[in-house]
C-alpha positions in Angstrom: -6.8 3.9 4.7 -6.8 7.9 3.3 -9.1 8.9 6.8 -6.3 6.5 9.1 -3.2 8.3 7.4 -5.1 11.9 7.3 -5.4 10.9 11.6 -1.9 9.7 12.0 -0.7 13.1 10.4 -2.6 15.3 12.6 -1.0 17.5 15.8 -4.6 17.4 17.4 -5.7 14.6 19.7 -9.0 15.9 19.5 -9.2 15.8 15.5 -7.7 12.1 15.8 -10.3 10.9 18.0 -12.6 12.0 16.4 -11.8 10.6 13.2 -11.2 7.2 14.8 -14.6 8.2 16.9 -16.4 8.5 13.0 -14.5 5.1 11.9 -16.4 3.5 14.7 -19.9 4.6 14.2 -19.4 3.6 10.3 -18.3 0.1 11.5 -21.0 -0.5 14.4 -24.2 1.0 12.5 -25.0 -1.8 10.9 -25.2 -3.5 14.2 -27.0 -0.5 15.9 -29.7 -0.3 12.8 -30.4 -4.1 12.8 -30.9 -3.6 17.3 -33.1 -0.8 16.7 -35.3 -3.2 14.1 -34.6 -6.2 14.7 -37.3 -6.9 11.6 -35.1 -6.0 9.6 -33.0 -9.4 10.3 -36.0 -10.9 7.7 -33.3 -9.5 5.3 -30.1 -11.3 6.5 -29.0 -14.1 5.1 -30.1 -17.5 7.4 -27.1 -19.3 8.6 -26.9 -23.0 6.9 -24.6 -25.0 4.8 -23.8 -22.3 2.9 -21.6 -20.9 5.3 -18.7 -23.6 5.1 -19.1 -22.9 1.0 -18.8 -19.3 1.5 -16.0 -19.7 3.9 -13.8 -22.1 1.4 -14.7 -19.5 -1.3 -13.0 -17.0 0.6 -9.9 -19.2 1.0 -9.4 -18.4 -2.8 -9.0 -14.2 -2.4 -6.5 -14.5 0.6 -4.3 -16.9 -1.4 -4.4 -14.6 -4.0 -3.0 -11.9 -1.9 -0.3 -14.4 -0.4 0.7 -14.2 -4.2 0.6 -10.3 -4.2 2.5 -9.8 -0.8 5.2 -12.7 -2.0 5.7 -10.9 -5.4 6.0 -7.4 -3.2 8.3 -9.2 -0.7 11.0 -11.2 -2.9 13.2 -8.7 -4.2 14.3 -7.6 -1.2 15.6 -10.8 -0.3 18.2 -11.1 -3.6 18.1 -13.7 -6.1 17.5 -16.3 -4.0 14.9 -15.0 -2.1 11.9 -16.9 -4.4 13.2 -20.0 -3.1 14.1 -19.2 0.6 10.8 -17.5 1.2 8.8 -20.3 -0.6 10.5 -23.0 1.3 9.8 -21.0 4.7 5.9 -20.7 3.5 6.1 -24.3 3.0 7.6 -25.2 6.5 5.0 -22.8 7.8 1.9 -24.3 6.4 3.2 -27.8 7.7 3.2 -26.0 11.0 -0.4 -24.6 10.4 -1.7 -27.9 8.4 -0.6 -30.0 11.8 -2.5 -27.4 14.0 -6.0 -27.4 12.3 -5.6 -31.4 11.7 -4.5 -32.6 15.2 -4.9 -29.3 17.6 -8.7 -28.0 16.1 -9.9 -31.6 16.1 -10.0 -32.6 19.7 -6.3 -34.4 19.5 -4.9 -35.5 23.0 -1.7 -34.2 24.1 -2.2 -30.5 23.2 1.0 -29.6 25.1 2.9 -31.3 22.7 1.3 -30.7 19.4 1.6 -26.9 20.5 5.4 -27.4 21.5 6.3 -29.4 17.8 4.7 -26.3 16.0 6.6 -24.0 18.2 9.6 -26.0 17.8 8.7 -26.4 13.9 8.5 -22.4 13.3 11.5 -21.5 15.5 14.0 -23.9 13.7 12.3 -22.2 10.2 12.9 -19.0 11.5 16.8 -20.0 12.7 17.9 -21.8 9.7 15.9 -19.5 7.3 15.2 -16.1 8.1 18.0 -15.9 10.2 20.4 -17.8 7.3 19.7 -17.7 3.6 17.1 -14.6 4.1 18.9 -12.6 6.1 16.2 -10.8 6.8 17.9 -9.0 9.7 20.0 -6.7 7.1 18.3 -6.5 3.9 19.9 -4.5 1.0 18.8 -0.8 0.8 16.3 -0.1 -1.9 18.3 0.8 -5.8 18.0 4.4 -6.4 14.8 4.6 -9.3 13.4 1.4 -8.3 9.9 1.8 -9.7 10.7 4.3 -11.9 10.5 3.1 -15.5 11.8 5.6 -18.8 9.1 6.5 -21.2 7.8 4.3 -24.2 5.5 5.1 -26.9 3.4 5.0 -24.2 3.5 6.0 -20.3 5.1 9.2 -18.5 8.6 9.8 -18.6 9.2 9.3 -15.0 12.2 10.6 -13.3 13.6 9.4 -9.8 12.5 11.8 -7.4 14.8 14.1 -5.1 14.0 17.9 -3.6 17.4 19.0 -5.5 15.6 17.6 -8.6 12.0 19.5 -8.2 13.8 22.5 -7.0 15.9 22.5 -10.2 13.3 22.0 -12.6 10.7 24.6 -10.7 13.5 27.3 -11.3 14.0 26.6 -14.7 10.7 27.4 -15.2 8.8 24.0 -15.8 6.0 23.0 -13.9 6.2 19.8 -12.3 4.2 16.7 -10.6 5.5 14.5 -8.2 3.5 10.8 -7.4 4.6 9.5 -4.1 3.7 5.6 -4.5 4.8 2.2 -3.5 4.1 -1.0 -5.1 1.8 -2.5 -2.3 -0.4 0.8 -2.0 -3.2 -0.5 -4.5 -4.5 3.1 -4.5 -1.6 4.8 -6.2 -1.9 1.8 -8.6 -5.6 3.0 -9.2 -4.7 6.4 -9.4 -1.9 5.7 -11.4 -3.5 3.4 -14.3 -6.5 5.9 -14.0 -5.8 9.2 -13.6 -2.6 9.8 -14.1 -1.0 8.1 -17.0 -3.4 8.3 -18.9 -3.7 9.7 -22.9 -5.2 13.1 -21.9 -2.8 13.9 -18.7 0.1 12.9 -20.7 -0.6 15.1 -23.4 -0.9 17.8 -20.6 2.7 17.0 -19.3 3.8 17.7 -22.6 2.1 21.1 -23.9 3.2 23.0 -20.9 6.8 21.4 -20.9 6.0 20.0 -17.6 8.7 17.1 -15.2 7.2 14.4 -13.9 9.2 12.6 -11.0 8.0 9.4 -8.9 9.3 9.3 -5.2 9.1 4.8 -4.9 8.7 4.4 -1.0 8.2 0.5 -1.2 11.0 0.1 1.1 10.2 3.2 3.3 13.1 6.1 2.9 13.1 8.5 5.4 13.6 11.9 2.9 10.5 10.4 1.4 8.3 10.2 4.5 10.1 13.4 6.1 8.3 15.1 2.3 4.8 13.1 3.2 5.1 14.7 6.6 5.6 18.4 5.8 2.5 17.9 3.2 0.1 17.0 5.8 0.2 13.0 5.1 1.3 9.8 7.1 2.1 7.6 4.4 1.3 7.2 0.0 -1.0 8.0 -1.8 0.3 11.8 -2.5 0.3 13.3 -5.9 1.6 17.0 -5.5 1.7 19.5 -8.7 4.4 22.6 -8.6 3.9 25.5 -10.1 6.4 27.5 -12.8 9.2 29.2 -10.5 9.9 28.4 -7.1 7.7 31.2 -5.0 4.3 29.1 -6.0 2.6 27.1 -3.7 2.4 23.5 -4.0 -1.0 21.9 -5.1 -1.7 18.7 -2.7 -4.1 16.7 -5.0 -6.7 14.2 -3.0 -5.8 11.0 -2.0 -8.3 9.3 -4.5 -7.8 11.0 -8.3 -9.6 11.7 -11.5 -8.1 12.8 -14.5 -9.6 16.0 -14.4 -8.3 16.8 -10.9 -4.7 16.0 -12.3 -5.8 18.5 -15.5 -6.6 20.8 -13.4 -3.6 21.2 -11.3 -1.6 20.9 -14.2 -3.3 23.8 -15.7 -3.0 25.6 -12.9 0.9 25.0 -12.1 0.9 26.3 -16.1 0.0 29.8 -15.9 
C-alpha cells in the first residue's frame, strides 16, 4: 500500500512505472523461480482434499473483515443504518446463495436464474440504498470525529486544521500531526505502537509539544490537498513541526517505531 500511494503521488511517469514495474517482478518471481527449477515444485504443497478444507477455512477471515468494513461503514448511514445495511447484506446473500446453489450447479434455465438475481439486487438497491440508506447524500463527516480527549492514559488529541498547527508553531510549541482513518490498519499499527505509547507521550509532554489528528475516514479535501503537498496519495502520514514557524516539517515513514517518533520529536525540540 505505502509503494502504491508513494506511485500515485509522483509527477514522473517514469518513477511510476517503475515502481509498478518492481510490484510486478515481486509478484511473478515466485512463478519465474519455480520455471527456472521446476525441482523445486518437490516443495509445494500436492493438490488433494485439503484444498476444499483450506478454502472453507478461508471463508472464516473474509467474514471477519465483512465485520470490520460494516463497523467502518454504519455511521455514515445514521442511526438506522445497522439495520438498513444488514437487511441489504441479507437480500444480497439470498442473491449470491441462489447463484452458487442453482447457477454453479449445472441448473437449467440460466437466463432466468441470472435475471431473478439481477432483478433480486436491483429492487435491494431501489427500495434500500436508494430509500432508508440514502446513500446518494450521506451526512458530512462531524468535525473531530476520531479524535478522542486525553485520559490517564492516551495523547491529548486535538482536531486538526492548518490555522491550528500554524497557531501553535508560532507560539513556540513543537507539534505532531497523524493523518489516519479508521479503515487504514497501518495508522492503527502505528498508532497503538509507536505513537501513543508510554515513552512518546512522555515526550509530548517535556518539550510542551500539540498533538493534532487530521480523521480522513470520510475523505476531506483540505486533508488530502495537506497529503498532496507532503509528497503522499493518501494516510498513513505522521508529520512533526518544529518550534516557530521558519522550520521545516519532518515527514516520518509510512511504517513507525517509537524511536523514529522520539526522534523527530527531539528534533522539532531544539
Amino acid at each position: 500500500t505505502a509503494a502504491l500511494g508513494f506511485a500515485f503521488a509522483q509527477s514522473s511517469p517514469w518513477v511510476i512505472l517503475l515502481t509498478f514495474l518492481a510490484v510486478a517482478v515481486g509478484m511473478a518471481s515466485p512463478y519465474v523461480l519455480l520455471s527456472w527449477h521446476p525441482g523445486w515444485l518437490r516443495f509445494v504443497p500436492k493438490p488433494g482434499a485439503w484444498m476444499e478444507h483450506f478454502r472453507t477455512a478461508m471463508g472464516f477471515p473474509m467474514l471477519a473483515t465483512a465485520v470490520w468494513l460494516f463497523d467502518l461503514t454504519v455511521p455514515s448511514f445514521g442511526s438506522g443504518g445497522v439495520f438498513w445495511l444488514g437487511l441489504l447484506m441479507v437480500v444480497l446473500t439470498v442473491g449470491v446463495w441462489i447463484w452458487g446453489r442453482f447457477m454453479q450447479r449445472g441448473q437449467t434455465r440460466h437466463g432466468m436464474l441470472v435475471a431473478g438475481v439481477l432483478l433480486l439486487a436491483g429492487l435491494a438497491g431501489a427500495a434500500i440504498l436508494e430509500g432508508p440508506l440514502d446513500w446518494r447524500h450521506l451526512p458530512r463527516a462531524v468535525a473531530g470525529h476520531g479524535v478522542r480527549a486525553a485520559g490517564q492514559d492516551g495523547i491529548d488529541w486535538r482536531p486538526w486544521s492548518r490555522e491550528e498547527v500554524d497557531k501553535a508553531r508560532a507560539s513556540g510549541r513543537p507539534v505532531l500531526v497523524d493523518f489516519t482513518a479508521d479503515w487504514c490498519l497501518t495508522c492503527k499499527s502505528n498508532e497503538k505502537f509507536a505513537i501513543d505509547v508510554p515513552a512518546v507521550r512522555a515526550k509530548l509532554t517535556s518539550i510542551d509539544a500539540v498533538a493534532f489528528k487530521a480523521d480522513n475516514t470520510n475523505p476531506d479535501a483540505e486533508i488530502a490537498a495537506e497529503l498532496k503537498r507532503h509528497g503522499r496519495a493518501g494516510v498513513p502520514l505522521v508529520v512533526v513541526y518544529p518550534r516557530g514557524t521558519d522550520g521545516k516539517p519532518l515527514v516520518l515513514p509510512a511504517l513507525l517505531t517509537a524511536g523514529m517518533v522520539l526522534d523527530a520529536l527531539e528534533k522539532a525540540a531544539d
